[in-house]
C-alpha positions as a Python dict, from the first residue, in 0.01 Angstrom:
ca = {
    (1, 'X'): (0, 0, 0),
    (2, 'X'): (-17, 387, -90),
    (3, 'X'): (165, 573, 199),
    (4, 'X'): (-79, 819, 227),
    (5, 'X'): (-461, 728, 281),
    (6, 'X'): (-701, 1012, 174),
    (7, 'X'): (-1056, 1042, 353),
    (8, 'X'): (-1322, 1109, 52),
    (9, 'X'): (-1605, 954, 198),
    (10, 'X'): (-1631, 1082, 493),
    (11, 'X'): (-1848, 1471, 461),
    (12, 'X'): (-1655, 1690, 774),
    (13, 'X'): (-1441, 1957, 748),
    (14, 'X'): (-1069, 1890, 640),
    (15, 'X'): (-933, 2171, 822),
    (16, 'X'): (-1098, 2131, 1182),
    (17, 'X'): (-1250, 2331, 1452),
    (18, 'X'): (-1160, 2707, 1586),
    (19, 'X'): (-843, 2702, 1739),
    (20, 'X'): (-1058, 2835, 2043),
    (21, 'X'): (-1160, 2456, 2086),
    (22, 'X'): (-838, 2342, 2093),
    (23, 'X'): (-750, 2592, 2330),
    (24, 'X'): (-1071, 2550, 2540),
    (25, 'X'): (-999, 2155, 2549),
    (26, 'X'): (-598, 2161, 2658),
    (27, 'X'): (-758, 2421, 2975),
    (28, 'X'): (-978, 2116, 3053),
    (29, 'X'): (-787, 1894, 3007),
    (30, 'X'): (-576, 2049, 3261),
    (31, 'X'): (-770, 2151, 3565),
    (32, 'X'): (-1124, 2012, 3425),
    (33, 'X'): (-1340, 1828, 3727),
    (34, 'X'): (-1333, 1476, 3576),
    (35, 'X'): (-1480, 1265, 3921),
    (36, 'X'): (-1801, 1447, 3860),
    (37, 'X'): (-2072, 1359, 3593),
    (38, 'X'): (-2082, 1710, 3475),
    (39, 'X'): (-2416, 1855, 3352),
    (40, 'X'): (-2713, 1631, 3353),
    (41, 'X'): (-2918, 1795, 3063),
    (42, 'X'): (-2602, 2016, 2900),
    (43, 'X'): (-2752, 2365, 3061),
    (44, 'X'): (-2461, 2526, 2971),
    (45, 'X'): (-2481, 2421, 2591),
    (46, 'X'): (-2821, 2494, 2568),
    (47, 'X'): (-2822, 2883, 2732),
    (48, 'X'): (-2542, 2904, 2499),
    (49, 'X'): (-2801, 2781, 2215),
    (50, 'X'): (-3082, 2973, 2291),
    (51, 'X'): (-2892, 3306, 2267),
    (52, 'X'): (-2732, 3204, 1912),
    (53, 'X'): (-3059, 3125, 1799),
    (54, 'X'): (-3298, 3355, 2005),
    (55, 'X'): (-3504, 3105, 2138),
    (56, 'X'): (-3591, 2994, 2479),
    (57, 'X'): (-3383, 2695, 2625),
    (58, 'X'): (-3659, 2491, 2651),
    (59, 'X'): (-3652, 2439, 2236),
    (60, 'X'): (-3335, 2253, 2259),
    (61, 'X'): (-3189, 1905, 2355),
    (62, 'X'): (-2864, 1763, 2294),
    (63, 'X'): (-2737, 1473, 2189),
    (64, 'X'): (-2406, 1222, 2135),
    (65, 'X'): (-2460, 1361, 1811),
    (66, 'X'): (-2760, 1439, 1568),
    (67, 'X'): (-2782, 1063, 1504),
    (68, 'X'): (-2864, 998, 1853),
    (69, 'X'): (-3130, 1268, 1862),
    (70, 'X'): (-3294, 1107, 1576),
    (71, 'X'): (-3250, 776, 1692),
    (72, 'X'): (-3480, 889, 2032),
    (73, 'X'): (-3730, 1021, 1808),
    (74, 'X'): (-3762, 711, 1604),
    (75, 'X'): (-3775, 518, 1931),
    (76, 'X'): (-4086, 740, 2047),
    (77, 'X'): (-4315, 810, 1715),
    (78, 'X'): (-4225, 460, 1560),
    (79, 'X'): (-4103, 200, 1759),
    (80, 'X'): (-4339, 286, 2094),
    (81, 'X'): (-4669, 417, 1887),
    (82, 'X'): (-4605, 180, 1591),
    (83, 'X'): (-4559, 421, 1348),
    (84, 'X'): (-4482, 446, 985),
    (85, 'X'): (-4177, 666, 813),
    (86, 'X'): (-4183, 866, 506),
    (87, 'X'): (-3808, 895, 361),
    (88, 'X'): (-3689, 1025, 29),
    (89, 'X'): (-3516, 823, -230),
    (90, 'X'): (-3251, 803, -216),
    (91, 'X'): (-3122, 916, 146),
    (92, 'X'): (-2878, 895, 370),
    (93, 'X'): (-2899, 481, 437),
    (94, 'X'): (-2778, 467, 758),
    (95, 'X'): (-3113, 679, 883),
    (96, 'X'): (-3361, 472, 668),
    (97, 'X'): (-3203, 120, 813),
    (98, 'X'): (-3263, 250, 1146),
    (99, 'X'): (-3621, 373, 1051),
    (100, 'X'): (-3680, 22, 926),
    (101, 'X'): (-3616, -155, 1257),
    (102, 'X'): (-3813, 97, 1496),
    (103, 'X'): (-4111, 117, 1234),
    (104, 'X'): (-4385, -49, 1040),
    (105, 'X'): (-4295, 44, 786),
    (106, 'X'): (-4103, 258, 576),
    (107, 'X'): (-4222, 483, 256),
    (108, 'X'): (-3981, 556, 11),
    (109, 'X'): (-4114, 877, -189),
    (110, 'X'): (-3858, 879, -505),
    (111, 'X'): (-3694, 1236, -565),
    (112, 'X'): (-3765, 1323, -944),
    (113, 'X'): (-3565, 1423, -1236),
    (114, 'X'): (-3162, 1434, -1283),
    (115, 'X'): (-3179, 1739, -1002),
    (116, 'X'): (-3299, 1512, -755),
    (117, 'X'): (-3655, 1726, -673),
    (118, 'X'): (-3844, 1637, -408),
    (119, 'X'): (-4228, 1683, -493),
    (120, 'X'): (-4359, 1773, -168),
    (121, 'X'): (-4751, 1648, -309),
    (122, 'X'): (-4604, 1276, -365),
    (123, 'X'): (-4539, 1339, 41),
    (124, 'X'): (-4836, 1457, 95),
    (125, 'X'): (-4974, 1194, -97),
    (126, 'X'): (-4819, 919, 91),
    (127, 'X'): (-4834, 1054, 401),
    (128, 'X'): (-5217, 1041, 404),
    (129, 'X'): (-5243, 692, 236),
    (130, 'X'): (-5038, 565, 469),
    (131, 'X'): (-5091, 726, 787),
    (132, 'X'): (-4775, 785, 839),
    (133, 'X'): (-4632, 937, 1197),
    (134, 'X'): (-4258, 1053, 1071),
    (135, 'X'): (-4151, 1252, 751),
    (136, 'X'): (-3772, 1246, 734),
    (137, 'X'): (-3584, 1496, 497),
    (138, 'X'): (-3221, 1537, 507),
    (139, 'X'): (-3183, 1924, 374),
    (140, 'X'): (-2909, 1962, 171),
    (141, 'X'): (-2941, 1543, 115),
    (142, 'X'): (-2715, 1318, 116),
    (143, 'X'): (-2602, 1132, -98),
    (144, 'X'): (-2731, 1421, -373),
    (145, 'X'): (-2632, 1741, -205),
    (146, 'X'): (-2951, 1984, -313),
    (147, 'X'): (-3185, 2143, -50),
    (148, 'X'): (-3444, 1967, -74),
    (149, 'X'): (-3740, 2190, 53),
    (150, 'X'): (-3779, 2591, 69),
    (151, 'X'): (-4012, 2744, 289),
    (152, 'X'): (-4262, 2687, 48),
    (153, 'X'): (-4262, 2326, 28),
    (154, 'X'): (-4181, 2283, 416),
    (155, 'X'): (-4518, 2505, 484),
    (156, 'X'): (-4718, 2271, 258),
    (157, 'X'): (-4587, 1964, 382),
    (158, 'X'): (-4600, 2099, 765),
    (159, 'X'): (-4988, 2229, 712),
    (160, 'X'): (-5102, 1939, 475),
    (161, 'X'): (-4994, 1655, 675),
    (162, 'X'): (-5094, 1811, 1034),
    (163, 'X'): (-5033, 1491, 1206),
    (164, 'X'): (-4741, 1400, 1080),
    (165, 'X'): (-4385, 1489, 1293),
    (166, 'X'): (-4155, 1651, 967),
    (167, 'X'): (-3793, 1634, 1085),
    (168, 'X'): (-3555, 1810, 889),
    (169, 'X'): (-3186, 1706, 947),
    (170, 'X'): (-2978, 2020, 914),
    (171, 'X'): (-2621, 1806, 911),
    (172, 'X'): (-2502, 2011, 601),
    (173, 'X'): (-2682, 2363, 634),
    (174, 'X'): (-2376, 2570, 737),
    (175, 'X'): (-2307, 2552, 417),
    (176, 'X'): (-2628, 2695, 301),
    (177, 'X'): (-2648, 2978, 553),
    (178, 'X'): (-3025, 2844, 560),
    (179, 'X'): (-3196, 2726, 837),
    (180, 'X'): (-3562, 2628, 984),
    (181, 'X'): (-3458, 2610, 1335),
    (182, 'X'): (-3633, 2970, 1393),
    (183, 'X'): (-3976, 2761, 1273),
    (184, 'X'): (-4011, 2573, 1565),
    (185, 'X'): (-4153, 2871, 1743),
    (186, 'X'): (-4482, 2801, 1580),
    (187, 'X'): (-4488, 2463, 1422),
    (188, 'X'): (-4562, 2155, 1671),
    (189, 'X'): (-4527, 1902, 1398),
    (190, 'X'): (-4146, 1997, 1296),
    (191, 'X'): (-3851, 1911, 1472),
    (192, 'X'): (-3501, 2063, 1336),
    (193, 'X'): (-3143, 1863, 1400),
    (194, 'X'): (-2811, 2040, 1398),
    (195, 'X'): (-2462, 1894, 1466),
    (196, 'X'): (-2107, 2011, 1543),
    (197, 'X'): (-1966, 1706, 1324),
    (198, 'X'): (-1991, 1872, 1020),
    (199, 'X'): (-1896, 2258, 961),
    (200, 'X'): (-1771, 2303, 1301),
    (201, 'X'): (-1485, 2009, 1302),
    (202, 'X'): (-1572, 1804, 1614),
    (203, 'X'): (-1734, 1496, 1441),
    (204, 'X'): (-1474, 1267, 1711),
    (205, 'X'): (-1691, 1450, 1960),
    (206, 'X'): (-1984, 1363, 1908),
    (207, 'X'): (-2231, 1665, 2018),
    (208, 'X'): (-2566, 1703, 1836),
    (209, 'X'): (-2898, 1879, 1910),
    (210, 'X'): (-3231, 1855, 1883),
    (211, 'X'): (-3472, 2191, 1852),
    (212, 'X'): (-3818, 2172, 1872),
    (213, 'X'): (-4134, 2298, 2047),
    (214, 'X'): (-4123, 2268, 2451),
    (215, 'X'): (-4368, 1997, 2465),
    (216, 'X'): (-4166, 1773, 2213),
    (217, 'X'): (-3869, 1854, 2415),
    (218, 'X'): (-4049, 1788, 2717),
    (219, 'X'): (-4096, 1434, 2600),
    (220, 'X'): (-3757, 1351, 2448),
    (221, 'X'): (-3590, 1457, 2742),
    (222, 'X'): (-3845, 1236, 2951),
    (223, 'X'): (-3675, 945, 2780),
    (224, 'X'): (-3285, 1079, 2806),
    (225, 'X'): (-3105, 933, 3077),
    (226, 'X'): (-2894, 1217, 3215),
    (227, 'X'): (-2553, 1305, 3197),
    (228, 'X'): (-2561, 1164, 2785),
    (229, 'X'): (-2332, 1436, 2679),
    (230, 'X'): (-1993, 1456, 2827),
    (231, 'X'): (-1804, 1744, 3000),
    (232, 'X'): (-1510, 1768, 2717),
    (233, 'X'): (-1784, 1725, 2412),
    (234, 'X'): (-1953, 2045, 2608),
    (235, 'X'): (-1654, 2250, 2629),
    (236, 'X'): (-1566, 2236, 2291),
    (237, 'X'): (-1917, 2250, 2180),
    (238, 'X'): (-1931, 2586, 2356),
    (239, 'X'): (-1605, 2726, 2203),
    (240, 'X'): (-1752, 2622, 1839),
    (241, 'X'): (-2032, 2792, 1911),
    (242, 'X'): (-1860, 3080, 2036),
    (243, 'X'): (-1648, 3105, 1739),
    (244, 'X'): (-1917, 3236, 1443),
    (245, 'X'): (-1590, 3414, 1293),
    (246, 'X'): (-1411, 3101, 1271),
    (247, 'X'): (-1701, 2891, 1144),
    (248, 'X'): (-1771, 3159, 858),
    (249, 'X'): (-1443, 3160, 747),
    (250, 'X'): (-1404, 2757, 716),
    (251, 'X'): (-1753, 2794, 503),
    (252, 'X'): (-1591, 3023, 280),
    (253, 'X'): (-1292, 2813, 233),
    (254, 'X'): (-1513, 2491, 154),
    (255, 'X'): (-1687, 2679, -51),
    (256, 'X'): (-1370, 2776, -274),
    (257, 'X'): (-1269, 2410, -225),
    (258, 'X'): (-1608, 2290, -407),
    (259, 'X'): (-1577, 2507, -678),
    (260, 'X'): (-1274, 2420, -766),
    (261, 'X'): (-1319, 2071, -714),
    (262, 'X'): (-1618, 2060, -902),
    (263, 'X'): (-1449, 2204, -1213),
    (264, 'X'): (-1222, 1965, -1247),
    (265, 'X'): (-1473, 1678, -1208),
    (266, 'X'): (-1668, 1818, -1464),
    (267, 'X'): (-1392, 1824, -1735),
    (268, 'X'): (-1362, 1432, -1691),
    (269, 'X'): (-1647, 1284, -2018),
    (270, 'X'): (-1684, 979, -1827),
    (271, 'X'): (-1821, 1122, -1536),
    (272, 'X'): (-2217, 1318, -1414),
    (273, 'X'): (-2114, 1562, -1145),
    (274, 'X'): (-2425, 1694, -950),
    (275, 'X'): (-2466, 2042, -828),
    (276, 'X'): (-2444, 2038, -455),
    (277, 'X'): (-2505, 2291, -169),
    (278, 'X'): (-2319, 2059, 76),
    (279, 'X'): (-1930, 1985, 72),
    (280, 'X'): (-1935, 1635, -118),
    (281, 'X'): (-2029, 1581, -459),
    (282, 'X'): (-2289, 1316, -625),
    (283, 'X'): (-2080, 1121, -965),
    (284, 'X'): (-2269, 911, -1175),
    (285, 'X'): (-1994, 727, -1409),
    (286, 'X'): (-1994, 533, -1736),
    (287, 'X'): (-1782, 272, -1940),
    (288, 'X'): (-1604, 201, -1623),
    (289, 'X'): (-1683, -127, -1389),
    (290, 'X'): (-1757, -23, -1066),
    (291, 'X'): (-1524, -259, -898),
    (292, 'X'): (-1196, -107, -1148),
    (293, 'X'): (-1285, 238, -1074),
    (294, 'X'): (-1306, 180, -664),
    (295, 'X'): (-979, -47, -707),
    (296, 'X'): (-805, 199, -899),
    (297, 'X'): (-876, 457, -674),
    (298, 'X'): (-792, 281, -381),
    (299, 'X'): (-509, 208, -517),
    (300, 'X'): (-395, 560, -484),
    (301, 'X'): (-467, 547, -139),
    (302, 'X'): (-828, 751, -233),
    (303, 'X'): (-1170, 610, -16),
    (304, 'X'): (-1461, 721, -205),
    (305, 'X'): (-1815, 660, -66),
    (306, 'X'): (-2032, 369, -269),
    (307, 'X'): (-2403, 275, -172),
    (308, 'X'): (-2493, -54, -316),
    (309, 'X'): (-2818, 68, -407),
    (310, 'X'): (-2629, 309, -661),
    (311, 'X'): (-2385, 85, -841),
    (312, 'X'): (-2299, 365, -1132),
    (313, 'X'): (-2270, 644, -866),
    (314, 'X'): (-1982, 730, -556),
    (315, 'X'): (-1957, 1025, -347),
    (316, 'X'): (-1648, 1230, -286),
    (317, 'X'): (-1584, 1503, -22),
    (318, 'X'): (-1369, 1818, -65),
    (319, 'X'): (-1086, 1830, 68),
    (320, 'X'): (-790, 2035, 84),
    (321, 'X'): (-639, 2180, -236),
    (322, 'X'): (-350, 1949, -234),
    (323, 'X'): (-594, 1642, -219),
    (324, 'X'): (-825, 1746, -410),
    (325, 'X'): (-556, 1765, -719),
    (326, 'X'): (-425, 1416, -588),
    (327, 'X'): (-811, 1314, -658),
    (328, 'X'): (-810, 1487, -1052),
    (329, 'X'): (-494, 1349, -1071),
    (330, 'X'): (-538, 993, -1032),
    (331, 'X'): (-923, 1031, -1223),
    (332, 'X'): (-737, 1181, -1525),
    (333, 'X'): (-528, 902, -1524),
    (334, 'X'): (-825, 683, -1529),
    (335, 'X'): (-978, 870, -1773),
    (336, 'X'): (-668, 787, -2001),
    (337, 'X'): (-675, 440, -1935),
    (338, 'X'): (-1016, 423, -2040),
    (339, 'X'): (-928, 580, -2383),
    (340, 'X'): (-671, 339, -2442),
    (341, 'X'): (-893, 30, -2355),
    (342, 'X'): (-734, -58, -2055),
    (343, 'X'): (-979, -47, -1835),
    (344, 'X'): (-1345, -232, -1959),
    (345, 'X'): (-1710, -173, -1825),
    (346, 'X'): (-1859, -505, -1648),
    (347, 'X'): (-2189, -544, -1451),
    (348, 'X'): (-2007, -582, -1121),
    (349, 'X'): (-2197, -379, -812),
    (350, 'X'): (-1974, -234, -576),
    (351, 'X'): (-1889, -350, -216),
    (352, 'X'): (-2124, -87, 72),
    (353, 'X'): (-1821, 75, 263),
    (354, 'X'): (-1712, 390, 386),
    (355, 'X'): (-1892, 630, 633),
}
């Protein structure tokens, strides 16, 4: 058993949230008011929203997390009207397994080409064949890490399929230093999900949001019970938030992390690294089975991410420097075994694990 297990498969940030949080949580900790419920609808959170993204407060919801937002919006335009999704492919899984219990059905619209491109007319396309209610798009994606719409493609899917609710998960955009939230203001059919998990280090936290137009607020907060985000997940929302200095900085620093990382998965023959705009990196490998590699990487106390619908492909994370050269190390070493015939390819699909 390796003494020390390192997280690849999870996408937050290795180095954690503003020290402000930590800071803001030990004075609540202290003299918070615990014996009340707190804030029924997360005011506080959401004045602190609408300054940081100049909109009114009535654009914004929050949530035990983005998941939770999306799972409410599922529950409304699929599960209660009967509705039909429209996902890429692939996506994150965890989002299109829920789609496929709250909906009729759910359309898989295949991203093209070894970048991964969505073709926003094969949405279009399937949106009106179908009739479909919901267009997901995770944007950067995972697993593949590219944006996958610009404001081109999201005005031509937003205006061609009228009738359709686009939501565009924004899990990953901190990194981009993109967003659509400001769209909201005059687009009824788009919803826009953020999350402190991610870039801002509070994924044990659990605090997402929801932005949209008033009257889609209106009606997700009809169906909220009150109270759904707690007093300590607010507080340290609110000193994330607070903390734009902090939050750039962390960026940067992932952003260094990537490149570097990325360098040195790209010197290994064996292994497809995909450009990414996210933190975590798409590898496609060959002459390897799928079960070796994961063993021999677990072995060195390394958790990659696998999907069983991509059996030649795992994710990995950035991490710190010093993990990240535990990572190359222990691949080089692969990649040396494999030269020396140690390790043979077999048809053998990996285990789904990780998070």
């Amino acid at each position: 058993m390796p003494e020390q297990i390192h997280r690849f498969d999870a996408a937050t940030n290795p180095y954690g949230p503003s020290p402000r949080v930590r800071e803001a949580l030990a004075a609540y900790a202290l003299e918070g008011d615990y014996y009340h419920y707190g804030e029924a609808r997360a005011e506080s959170l959401r004045a602190d929203l609408s300054a940081h993204w100049g909109l009114a407060p009535e654009h914004f919801i929050a949530y035990n997390g983005a998941g939770e937002a999306l799972l409410w919006l599922f529950l409304s335009k699929l599960l209660l009207e009967r509705g039909k999704l429209i996902v890429p492919a692939p996506s994150y899984e965890r989002f299109v397994e829920a789609g496929k219990r709250c909906s009729v059905e759910v359309v898989q619209v295949p991203l093209a080409g070894e970048d991964f491109a969505l073709l926003p007319e094969h949405c279009v396309a399937a949106g009106r064949r179908t009739g479909a209610q919901v267009l997901l798009l995770s944007s950067p994606n995972n697993p593949t890490g590219n944006a996958l719409v610009d404001e081109r493609a999201l005005a031509f899917l937003l205006e061609q399929l009228p009738d359709c609710l686009c939501i565009v998960d924004e899990a990953y955009a901190d990194y981009t230093g993109r967003s659509f939230v400001p769209w909201v203001r005059e687009r009824e059919n788009l919803v826009v999900l953020r999350t402190f998990s991610k870039a801002y280090g509070l994924a044990g936290l659990r605090v997402g949001y929801a932005v949209g137009t008033p009257r889609v607020v209106s009606a997700l907060a009809n169906l909220q019970i009150p109270w759904a985000v707690n007093s300590m997940g607010l507080v340290a929302a609110r000193a994330a938030l607070a903390d734009q200095a902090y939050l750039q900085q962390i960026v940067a620093r992932i952003a260094d992390d990537c490149q570097a990382l990325y360098a040195g998965l790209s010197a290994l023959p064996w292994l497809k690294v995909y450009p990414s705009e996210a933190n975590f990196f798409l590898l496609r490998f060959a002459g390897i089975a799928a079960e070796a590699l994961r063993a021999g990487l677990e072995r060195e106390g390394i958790v990659a991410r696998w999907r069983g619908d991509m059996p030649d492909c795992l994710r990995v994370t950035a991490q710190q420097t010093a993990a990240n050269d535990h990572l190359l190390s222990v691949l080089a070493g692969i990649d040396a075994s494999l030269h020396q015939g140690t390790l043979v390819d077999a048809a053998s699909p990996p285990r789904n694990k990780g998070s």
